[in-house]
C-alpha positions in Angstrom: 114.7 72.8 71.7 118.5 72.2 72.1 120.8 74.4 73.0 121.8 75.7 69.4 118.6 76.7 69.1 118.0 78.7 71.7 117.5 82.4 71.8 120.6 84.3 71.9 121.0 85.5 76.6 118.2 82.5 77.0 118.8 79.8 78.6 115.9 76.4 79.3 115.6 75.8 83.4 113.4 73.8 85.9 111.6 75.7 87.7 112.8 73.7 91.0 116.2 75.3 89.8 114.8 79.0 90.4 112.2 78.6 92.9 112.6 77.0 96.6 109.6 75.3 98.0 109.4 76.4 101.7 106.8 73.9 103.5 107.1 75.5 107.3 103.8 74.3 108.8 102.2 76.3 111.9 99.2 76.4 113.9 97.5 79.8 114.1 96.7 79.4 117.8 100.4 78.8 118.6 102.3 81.9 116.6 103.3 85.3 117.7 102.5 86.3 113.9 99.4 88.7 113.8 98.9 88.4 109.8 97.0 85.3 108.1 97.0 85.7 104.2 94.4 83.6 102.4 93.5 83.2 98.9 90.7 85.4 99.1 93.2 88.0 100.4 95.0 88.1 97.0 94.1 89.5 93.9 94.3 88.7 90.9 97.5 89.6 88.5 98.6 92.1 91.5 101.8 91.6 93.4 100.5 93.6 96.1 98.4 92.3 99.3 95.9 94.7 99.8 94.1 93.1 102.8 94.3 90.3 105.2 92.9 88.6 108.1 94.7 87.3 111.3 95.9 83.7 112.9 92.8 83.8 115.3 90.3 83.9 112.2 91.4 80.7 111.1 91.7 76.8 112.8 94.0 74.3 111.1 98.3 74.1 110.2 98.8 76.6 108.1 102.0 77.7 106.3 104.9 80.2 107.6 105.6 82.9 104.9 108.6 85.2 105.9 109.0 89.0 104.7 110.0 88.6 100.2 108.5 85.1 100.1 106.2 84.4 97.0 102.6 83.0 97.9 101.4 81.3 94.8 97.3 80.3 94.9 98.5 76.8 93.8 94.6 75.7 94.2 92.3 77.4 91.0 95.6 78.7 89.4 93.7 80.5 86.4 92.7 83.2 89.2 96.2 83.9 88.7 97.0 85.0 92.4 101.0 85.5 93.1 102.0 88.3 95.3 105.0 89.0 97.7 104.7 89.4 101.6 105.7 92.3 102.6 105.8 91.0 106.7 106.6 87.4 108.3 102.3 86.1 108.2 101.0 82.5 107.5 99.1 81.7 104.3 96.8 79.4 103.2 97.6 76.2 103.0 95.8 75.8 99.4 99.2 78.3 98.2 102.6 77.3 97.8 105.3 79.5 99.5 108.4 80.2 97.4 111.8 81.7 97.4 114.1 82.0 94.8 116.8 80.5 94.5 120.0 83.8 93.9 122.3 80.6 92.4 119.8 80.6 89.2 117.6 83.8 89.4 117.7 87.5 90.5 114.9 87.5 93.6 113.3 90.0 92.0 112.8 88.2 88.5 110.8 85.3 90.2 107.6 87.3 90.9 107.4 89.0 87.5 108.1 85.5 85.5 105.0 84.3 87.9 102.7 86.3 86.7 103.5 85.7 83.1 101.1 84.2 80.7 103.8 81.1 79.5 104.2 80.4 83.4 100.3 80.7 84.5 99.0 79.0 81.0 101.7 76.1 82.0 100.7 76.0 85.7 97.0 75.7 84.6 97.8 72.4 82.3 99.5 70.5 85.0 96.8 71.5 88.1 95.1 68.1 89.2 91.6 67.9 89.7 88.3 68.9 88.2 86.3 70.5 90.8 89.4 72.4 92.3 92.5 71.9 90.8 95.4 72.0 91.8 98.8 72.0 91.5 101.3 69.9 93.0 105.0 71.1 94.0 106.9 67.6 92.4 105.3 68.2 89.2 105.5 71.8 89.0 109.2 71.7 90.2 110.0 69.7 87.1 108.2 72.2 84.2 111.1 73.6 82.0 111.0 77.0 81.2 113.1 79.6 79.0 114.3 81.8 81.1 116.3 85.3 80.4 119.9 85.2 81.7 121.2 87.6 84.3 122.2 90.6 82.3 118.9 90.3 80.7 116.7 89.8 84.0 118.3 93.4 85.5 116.7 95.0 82.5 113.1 93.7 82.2 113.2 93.8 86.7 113.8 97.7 86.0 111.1 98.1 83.0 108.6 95.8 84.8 109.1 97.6 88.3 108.2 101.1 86.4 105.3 99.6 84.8 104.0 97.9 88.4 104.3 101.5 89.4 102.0 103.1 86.8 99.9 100.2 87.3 100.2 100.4 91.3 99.1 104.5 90.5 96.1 103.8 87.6 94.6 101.8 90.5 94.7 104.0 93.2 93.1 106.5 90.7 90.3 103.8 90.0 89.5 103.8 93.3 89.1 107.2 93.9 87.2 107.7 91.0 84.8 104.9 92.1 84.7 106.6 95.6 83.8 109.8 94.1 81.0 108.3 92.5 80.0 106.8 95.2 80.2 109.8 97.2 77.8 111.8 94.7 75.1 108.6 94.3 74.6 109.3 98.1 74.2 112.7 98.3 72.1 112.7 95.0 69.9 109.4 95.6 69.8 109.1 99.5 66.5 109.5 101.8 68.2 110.6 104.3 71.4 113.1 102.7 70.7 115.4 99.6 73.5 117.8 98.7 70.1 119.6 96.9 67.3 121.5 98.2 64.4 118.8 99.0 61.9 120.8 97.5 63.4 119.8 94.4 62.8 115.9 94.8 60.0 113.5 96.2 59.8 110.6 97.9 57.8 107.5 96.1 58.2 104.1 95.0 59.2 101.8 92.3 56.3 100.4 91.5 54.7 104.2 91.7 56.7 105.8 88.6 57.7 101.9 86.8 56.0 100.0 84.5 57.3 96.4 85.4 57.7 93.3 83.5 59.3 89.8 84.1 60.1 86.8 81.9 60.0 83.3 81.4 62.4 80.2 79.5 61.3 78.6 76.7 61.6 74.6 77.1 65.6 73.5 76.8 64.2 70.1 75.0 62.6 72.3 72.1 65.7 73.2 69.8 63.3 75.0 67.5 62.5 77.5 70.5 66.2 78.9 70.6 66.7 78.9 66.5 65.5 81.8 66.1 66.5 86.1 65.9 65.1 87.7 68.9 68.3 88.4 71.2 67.6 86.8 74.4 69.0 88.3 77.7 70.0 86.2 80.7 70.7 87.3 84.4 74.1 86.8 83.8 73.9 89.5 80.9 73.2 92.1 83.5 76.6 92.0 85.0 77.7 93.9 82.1 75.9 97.2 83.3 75.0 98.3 79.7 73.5 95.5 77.6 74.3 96.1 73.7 74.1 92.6 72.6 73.6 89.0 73.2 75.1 85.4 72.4 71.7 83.8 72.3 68.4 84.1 70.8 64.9 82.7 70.6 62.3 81.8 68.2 59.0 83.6 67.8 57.3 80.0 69.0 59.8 80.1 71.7 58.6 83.6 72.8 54.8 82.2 72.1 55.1 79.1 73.8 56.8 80.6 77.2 56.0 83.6 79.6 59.1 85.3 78.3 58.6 88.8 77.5 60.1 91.6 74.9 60.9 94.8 76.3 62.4 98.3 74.2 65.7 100.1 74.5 66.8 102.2 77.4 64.5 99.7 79.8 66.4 99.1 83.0 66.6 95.6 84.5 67.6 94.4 87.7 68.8 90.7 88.3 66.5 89.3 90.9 67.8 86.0 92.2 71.0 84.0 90.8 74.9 84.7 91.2 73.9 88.4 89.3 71.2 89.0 92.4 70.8 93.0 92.8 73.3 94.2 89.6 71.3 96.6 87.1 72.2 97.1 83.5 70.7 99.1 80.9 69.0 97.6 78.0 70.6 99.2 74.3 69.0 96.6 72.2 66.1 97.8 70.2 64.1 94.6 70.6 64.8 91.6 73.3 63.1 89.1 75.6 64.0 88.5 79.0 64.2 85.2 81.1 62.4 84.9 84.5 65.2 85.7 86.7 65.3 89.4 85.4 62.9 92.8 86.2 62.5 95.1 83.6 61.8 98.4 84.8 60.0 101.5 82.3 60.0 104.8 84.2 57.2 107.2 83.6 58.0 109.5 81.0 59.5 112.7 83.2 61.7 110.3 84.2 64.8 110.0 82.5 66.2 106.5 81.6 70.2 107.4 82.4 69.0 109.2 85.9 67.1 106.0 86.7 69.8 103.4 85.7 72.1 105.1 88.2 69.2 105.4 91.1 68.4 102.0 90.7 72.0 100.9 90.8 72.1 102.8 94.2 69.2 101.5 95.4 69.7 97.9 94.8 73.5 98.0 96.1 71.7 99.6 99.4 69.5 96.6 99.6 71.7 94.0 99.1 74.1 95.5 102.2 70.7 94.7 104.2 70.4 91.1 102.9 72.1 88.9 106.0 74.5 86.6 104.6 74.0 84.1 101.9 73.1 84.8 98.5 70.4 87.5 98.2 67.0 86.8 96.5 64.8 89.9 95.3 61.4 89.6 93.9 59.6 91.7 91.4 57.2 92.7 94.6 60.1 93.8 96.7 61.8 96.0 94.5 58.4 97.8 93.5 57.7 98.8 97.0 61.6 100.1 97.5 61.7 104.0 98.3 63.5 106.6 96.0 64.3 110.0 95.3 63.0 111.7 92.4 64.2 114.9 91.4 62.6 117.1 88.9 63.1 116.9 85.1 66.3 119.7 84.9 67.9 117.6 88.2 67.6 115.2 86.7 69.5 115.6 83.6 72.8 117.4 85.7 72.7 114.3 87.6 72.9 111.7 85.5 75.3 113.7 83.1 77.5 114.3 86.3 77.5 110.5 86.9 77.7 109.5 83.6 81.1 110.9 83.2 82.0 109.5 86.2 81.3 106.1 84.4 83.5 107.2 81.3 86.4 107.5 83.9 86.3 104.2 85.7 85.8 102.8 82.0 89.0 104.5 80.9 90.6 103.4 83.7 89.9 100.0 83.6 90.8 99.6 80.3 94.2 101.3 81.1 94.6 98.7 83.9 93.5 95.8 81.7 96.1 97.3 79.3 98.8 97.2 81.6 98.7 93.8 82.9 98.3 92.3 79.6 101.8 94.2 79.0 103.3 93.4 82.0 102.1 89.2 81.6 103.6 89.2 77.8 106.6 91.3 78.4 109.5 89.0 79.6 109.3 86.9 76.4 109.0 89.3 74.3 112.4 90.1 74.7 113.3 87.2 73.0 115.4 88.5 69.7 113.9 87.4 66.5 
C-alpha cells in the first residue's frame, strides 16, 4: 500500500516503532516483589488480571513487569491473553513484556490495538512451532501495521475505555448471576442444607430412580459405518449443556455392528472419562446414539427431566471437587450409586423453573459479553473512512 493510498489520519508502522520490548530477567527467590503473573493467570480477550500467584510458587528467571507494562502470552497466541499490570510483579517467561513507545503511540492505544483481531490474526501467522507456538520478538518487531494517527487514537481510547467498562460491568453481573445459581443448587440439591422442609424430599440413588444406558464406536476403518443418518453424540458434545444437534452420524450397520446405543429426547447424559469427564448436557434430539464414553440417564416418570438435568449437574460438579488431582474418571457404576435429593412432583417443577431462568440469564449474559468483545476486537479499523 503506498502512501497515496492510504486511509485518510492512517498511517503503516512497525510494531517495534510503537511497542518497546522490556527483557528485565529476575529470579523469584531473590525479589522483594510479592506478585508472579503467569499465563494461566490471564484471560482471554480481558485487559484485566483477575488473579495471580506469587515469586515463591515458581523456580526459574522470570521477567520484571513494572506498574502499565503490557504482558502479551507470546506462547499459544490464539488464547489471545494481553492485559496491563496494574502493580510492579514478574510474569511468565513464555509472555513478552511491552511498553509503548509515547514518540509513536498514545500508552493507552497499545493495549486496545493488542487485542484487536488484524493484530492477534497477524501474531498467530508468524508464531513458530507446532506443538506450542510461539512468537519471537525480532520477527514480531518487524510486522507492519496501519495504525490510526494521534487525533484519531484519543477518540477510539475514549469509546473503547466506555465499552471495557460495560464489558468490565456485564461480567461482574455474570458472576453473580452464576453465584446465585449456585447458591440455590445447594440449598435445593444438598444432603446436608435444604432451604425446604425435608419432608418434602428423600434421599436415594441414581441407579434407584434411572434407567441407565452406555455406548459403544463403530470401527474407524469401516467408512460405510459413519455414512449414514442417525446423529451421533460424542463426549465432547456434552460440553454444550443442551445437545440439539450433531456434526456426525452413523449407519444403521454401524449401530448393528457396535455396542452403541439410541437413546430419546430429554435423556440426560453425563461425560464419564475424557477431557468432558463429569459435565452433563441434556439430550433435545429426538433420536441419537451415543459412544462409550457417555451415560445416558432416564429418570422414573415422577421425575421431571429439567429438575434432573440440574441435580445431576450439581451432583457431578460435587464429585469431581472430591476427585484428587489429575483428570477425573467416572464409571457408569459410580454414578448409579451417587446419593440425591428428590423432591416431590410440585418441588419439583418450582425448582427447576427457578433454575431454569437462572440459565436464561447467564445465556443472555454471555452472549452480551461475546457481543462486546467481538466489538471491541473489530472497532479500531473500523474507523477507517470508506
Amino acid at each position: 500500500m503506498t502512501e497515496q493510498q492510504l486511509p485518510k489520519g492512517w498511517q503503516m508502522v512497525k510494531f517495534g516503532d510503537i511497542a518497546k520490548h522490556i527483557s528485565k530477567r529476575v529470579e523469584p527467590s531473590e525479589t522483594d516483589l510479592e506478585i508472579y503473573v503467569g499465563l494461566e493467570h490471564l484471560d482471554s480477550d480481558s485487559l484485566k488480571i483477575k488473579r495471580h500467584g506469587v515469586p515463591s510458587d515458581v523456580e526459574g528467571q522470570k521477567l520484571l513487569v513494572e506498574k502499565g507494562q503490557v504482558i502479551f502470552g507470546k506462547r499459544r497466541a490464539y488464547l489471545r491473553k494481553v492485559a496491563v499490570a496494574d502493580w510492579d510483579c514478574i510474569c511468565s517467561a513464555h509472555a513478552m513484556v511491552l511498553e509503548a513507545n509515547p514518540e509513536n503511540v498514545i500508552p493507552d492505544f497499545l493495549p486496545f490495538f493488542m487485542q484487536s483481531d488484524v493484530f492477534m490474526n497477524r501474531a498467530v501467522a508468524i508464531s513458530e512451532g507446532s506443538l506450542s507456538p510461539t512468537i519471537k520478538w525480532k520477527a514480531l518487531g518487524n510486522q507492519k501495521f496501519l495504525i490510526p494517527n494521534v487525533e484519531l487514537q484519543r477518540k477510539i481510547i475514549f469509546e473503547l475505555m466506555s465499552l471495557e467498562n460495560i464489558l468490565s460491568k456485564t461480567e461482574s453481573l455474570l458472576y453473580s448471576a452464576e453465584m446465585l445459581k449456585l447458591s440455590l443448587a445447594y440449598n435445593f440439591f444438598s444432603l446436608d442444607e435444604c432451604m425446604l422442609e425435608q419432608k418434602e424430599s428423600y434421599t436415594t440413588t441414581i441407579g434407584e430412580i434411572c434407567t441407565s444406558y452406555s455406548g459403544g464406536t463403530p470401527s474407524t476403518k469401516v467408512k460405510e459405518y459413519y455414512d449414514g443418518d442417525i446423529p451421533w453424540i460424542t463426549s465432547t458434545l456434552v460440553n454444550n449443556r443442551k445437545i440439539i444437534s450433531t456434526d456426525e452420524f452413523i449407519s444403521e450397520s454401524g449401530l448393528k455392528h457396535s455396542s452403541a446405543k439410541l437413546i430419546k429426547k430429554n435423556m440426560i447424559l453425563v461425560a464419564m472419562y475424557g477431557a468432558t469427564a463429569g459435565k452433563v448436557a441434556i439430550n433435545k434430539v429426538e433420536t441419537a446414539a451415543i459412544n462409550q464414553a457417555i451415560l445416558a440417564l432416564k429418570p422414573n416418570k415422577d421425575i421431571s427431566h429439567h429438575y434432573f438435568f440440574h441435580l445431576m449437574e450439581f451432583i457431578m460438579k460435587k464429585a469431581m471437587n472430591l476427585v484428587q488431582g489429575g483428570q477425573p474418571n467416572f464409571s457408569a457404576k459410580i454414578i448409579k450409586e451417587l446419593k440425591v435429593k428428590i423432591h416431590e412432583q410440585n418441588i419439583q417443577k418450582i425448582i427447576g423453573r427457578q433454575l431454569d431462568i437462572c440459565d436464561d440469564y447467564i445465556d443472555a449474559l454471555k452472549q452480551k459479553k461475546l457481543n462486546l468483545s467481538y466489538i471491541k476486537n473489530h472497532y479500531i479499523y473500523n474507523q477507517i473512512e470508506d
